[in-house]
C-alpha positions, 0 to 999 in steps of 0.5 A: 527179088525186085520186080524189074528183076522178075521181068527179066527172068521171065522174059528167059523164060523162068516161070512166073509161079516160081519166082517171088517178089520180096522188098527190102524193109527198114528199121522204124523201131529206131527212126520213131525212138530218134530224136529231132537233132538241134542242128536244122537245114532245108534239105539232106541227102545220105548216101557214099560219096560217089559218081553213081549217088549223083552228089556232085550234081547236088551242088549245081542243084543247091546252088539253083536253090540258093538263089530263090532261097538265099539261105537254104542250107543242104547237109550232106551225110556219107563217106566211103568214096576215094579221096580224090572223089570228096576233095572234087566234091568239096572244091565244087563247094567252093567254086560255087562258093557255097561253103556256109550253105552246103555242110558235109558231115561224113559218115554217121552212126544211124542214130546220128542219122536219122536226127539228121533227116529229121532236123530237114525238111526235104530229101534230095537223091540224085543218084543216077543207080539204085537197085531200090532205095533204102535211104528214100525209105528211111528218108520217108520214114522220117517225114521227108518229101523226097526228090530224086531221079526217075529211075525204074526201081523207085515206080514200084517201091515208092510209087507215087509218094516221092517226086521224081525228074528226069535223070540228070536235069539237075534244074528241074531237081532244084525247082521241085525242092523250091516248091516244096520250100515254099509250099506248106500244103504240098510239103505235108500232102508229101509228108503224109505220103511218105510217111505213109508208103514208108510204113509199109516196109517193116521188117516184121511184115516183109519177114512174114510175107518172106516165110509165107512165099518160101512156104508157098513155092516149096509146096507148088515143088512138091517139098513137104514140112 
C-alpha cells in the first residue's frame, strides 16, 4: 500500500510492523528502446479524458501559455471519458480558439505514447486525484519536467523532482510551464531529477522488495517457508 494509506490503518489502530509500503513501477525497458516521435510540441499531458484529470483546466492554462509563448503547441493523449465530456473539452478548444495550438490524439498505443512524451518538452497534470501517478513517472522517464497539482500522493512518490501548485490555480500552472520554456538550465536540473527519482521505480527493484516484505511479515507471523 501507499503510505497516506499506512497512516490511516495505523491511525485505527493496524500495527505499524505488519503493514508495508509498496510503489508502483514502470516499464523503463520500453521507454529507453521508444524512439523520439517526429511530430514535436511544447508540453504533453496523458491521461482519460475526464473531470477529475483536470483536462479542462489544461485549456485555461495553455492559453495563459500562448500569450507569453505565442506558438506553444500542447498534445493531448487520452480517451475513455463520455462523449459529452470531450465534446465539452473540444468547444473549450475552440472558444479560446486555440485549434492549431492544442492537438488532441486520443488514446494511443504505449509505444505510440511514450514517442509522444519524448517529442515534449514538459509534462502538464492537472488532475485534481491520484492515488500515485503513473503517467508523472512514465512522464519522468522520458525526461520531462513535470508540473502538476500538489496533491498528497506526489510528496512521497516524486518528492522534490516535480513541480507542484496549488490545486486549481490554473495561472500559477501556466507561469511555472513558461519558466521552464524559457529556462534551459532549469529545465535540465528537472530533467535530470526526474529522469533520476524515475529510475527508482523499476519493476524488477519493486518486485524484489515486494518478495522481501511478503518474506518478512509471514516470518514476524509465525509462518514458515
Amino acid at each position: 500500500i501507499c503510505p497516506a494509506d499506512a497512516d490511516h490503518l495505523v491511525a485505527i489502530g493496524w500495527p505499524r510492523n505488519q503493514i508495508s509500503i509498496i510503489y508502483n513501477a514502470i516499464d523503463h525497458d520500453l521507454v529507453n528502446r521508444t524512439a523520439i516521435s517526429s511530430d514535436k510540441y511544447d508540453a504533453c499531458f496523458v491521461g482519460r479524458i475526464a473531470p477529475t484529470k483536470g483536462v479542462i483546466d489544461l485549456v485555461t492554462v495553455w492559453n495563459i501559455v500562448c500569450d507569453a509563448i505565442p506558438n506553444a503547441k500542447l498534445v493531448i493523449v487520452g480517451g475513455g471519458g463520455s462523449h459529452e465530456y470531450y465534446n465539452k473539452l473540444l468547444n473549450s478548444i475552440k472558444e479560446h480558439s486555440l485549434m492549431d495550438k492544442i492537438v488532441c490524439v486520443g488514446a494511443l498505443p504505449e509505444t505510440e505514447k511514450f514517442r509522444l512524451l519524448k517529442s515534449s518538452k514538459v509534462f502538464l497534470f492537472p488532475s485534481y486525484e491520484e492515488g500515485w501517478g503513473i503517467t508523472i513517472c512514465e512522464a519522468m522517464a522520458c525526461g520531462l519536467p513535470t508540473v502538476a497539482y500538489d496533491l498528497p500522493a506526489y510528496r512521497y512518490a516524486f518528492q522534490q523532482s516535480i513541480v507542484t501548485v496549488p490545486i486549481g490555480d490554473k495561472r500559477q500552472l501556466a507561469n511555472e510551464a513558461i519558466k521552464i520554456f524559457r529556462n534551459v538550465e532549469l529545465s535540465n536540473k528537472l530533467k535530470n531529477k526526474s529522469l533520476l527519482q524515475a529510475s527508482k521505480y523499476n519493476w524488477d527493484l519493486i518486485a524484489s522488495k515486494e518478495i522481501q516484505d511478503i518474506t518478512c511479515l509471514l516470518k514476524n507471523n509465525g509462518v514458515q517457508n
